[in-house]
C-alpha positions in Angstrom: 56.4 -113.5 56.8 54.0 -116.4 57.0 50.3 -116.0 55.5 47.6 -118.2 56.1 43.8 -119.3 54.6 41.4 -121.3 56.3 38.8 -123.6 54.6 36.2 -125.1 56.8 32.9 -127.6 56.3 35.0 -128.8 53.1 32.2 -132.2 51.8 35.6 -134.7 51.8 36.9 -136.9 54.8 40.3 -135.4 56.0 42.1 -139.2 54.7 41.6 -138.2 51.5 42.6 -134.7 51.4 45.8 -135.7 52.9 46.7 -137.5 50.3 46.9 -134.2 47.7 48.3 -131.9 50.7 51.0 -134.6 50.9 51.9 -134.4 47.4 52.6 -130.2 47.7 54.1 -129.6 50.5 57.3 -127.7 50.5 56.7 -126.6 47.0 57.1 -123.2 45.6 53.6 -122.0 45.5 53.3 -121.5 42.3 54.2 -125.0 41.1 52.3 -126.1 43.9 48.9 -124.6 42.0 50.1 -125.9 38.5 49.9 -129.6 40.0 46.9 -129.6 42.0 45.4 -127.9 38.6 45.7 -131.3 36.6 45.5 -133.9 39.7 42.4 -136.0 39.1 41.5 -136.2 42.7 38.1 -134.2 44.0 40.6 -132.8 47.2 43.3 -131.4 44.7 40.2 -128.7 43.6 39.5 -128.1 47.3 43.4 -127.5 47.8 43.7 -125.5 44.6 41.6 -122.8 45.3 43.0 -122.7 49.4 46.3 -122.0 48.4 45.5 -119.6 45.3 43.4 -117.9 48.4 46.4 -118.0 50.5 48.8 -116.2 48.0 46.3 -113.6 47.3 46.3 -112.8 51.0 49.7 -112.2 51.1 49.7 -110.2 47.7 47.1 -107.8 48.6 47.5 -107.4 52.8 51.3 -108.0 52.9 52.4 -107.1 49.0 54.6 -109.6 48.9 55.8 -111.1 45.8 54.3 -114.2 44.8 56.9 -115.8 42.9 58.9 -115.8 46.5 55.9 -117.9 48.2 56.3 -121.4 48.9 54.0 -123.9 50.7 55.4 -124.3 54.5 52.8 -126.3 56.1 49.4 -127.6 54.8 47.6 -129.9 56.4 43.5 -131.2 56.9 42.0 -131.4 60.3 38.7 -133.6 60.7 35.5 -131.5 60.7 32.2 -132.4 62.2 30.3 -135.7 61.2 27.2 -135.6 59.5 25.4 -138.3 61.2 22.7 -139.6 57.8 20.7 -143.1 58.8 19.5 -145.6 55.3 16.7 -148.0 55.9 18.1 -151.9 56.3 16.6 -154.9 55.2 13.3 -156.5 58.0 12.8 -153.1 59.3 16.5 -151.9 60.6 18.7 -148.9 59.8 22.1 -148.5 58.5 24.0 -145.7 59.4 25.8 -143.4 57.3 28.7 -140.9 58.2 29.6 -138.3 56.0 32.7 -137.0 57.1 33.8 -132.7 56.3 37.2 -131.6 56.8 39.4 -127.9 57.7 42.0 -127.4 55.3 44.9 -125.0 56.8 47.6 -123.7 54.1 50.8 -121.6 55.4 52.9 -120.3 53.0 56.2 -118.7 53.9 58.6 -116.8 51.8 61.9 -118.2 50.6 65.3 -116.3 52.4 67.2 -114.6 49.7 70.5 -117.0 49.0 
C-alpha cells in the first residue's frame, strides 16, 4: 500500500532539497525521521515534517502500522520563481530569483520475510 504527502511553495531551491532527500531514501521511516531530526541543513526541517505527514496519512486513513513504513520514493520538483529586482550601481538593476520547490514523499510498506 503506498501513501503519499505533498508539500508545495516550500522557500528552498529544489538543488538543495535534493541533497537531504538523497540522504533518506529507502530508509525505514522511522529512521528516516530520527536523521532528518539532527541534520543541520534548513531542507532536512522541510523533509522532516513531509514524511512525519506522510506516515500519519497512512496511520489514520489506511491504519497501517508505522513501524512497517519505509521511504520508497522522495524526490523535489522545481516550483515557480519568484522573479525580485535590487537596484545596481549608475542607475541599473540586478535581478534576483528566489527559487520554491514541491517536495513529494511515498512511503511503502515492507513485505513480510
Amino acid at each position: 500500500m503506498k501513501v503519499h504527502a505533498i508539500t508545495r511553495h516550500l522557500p528552498i531551491s529544489s538543488q538543495k532539497l535534493r541533497l537531504v532527500c538523497d540522504q533518506v531514501r529507502g530508509m525505514d521511516a522511522e529512521q528516516a525521521l530520527n536523521v532528518l531530526r539532527f541534520m543541520p541543513q534548513k531542507g532536512a526541517k522541510f523533509a522532516y515534517k513531509t514524511v512525519h505527514s506522510a506516515m500519519a496519512n497512512a496511520e489514520n486513513n489506511f491504519e497501517l502500522n508505522r513501524l512497517d513504513l519505509y521511504v520508497a520514493q522522495i524526490f523535489a520538483d522545481e516550483g515557480p520563481s519568484l522573479k525580485r529586482f535590487k537596484a545596481g550601481a549608475r542607475g541599473r538593476y540586478k535581478p534576483r530569483v528566489r527559487r520554491t520547490s514541491h517536495l513529494t514523499v511515498i512511503l511503502d510498506t515492507r513485505e513480510a520475510q
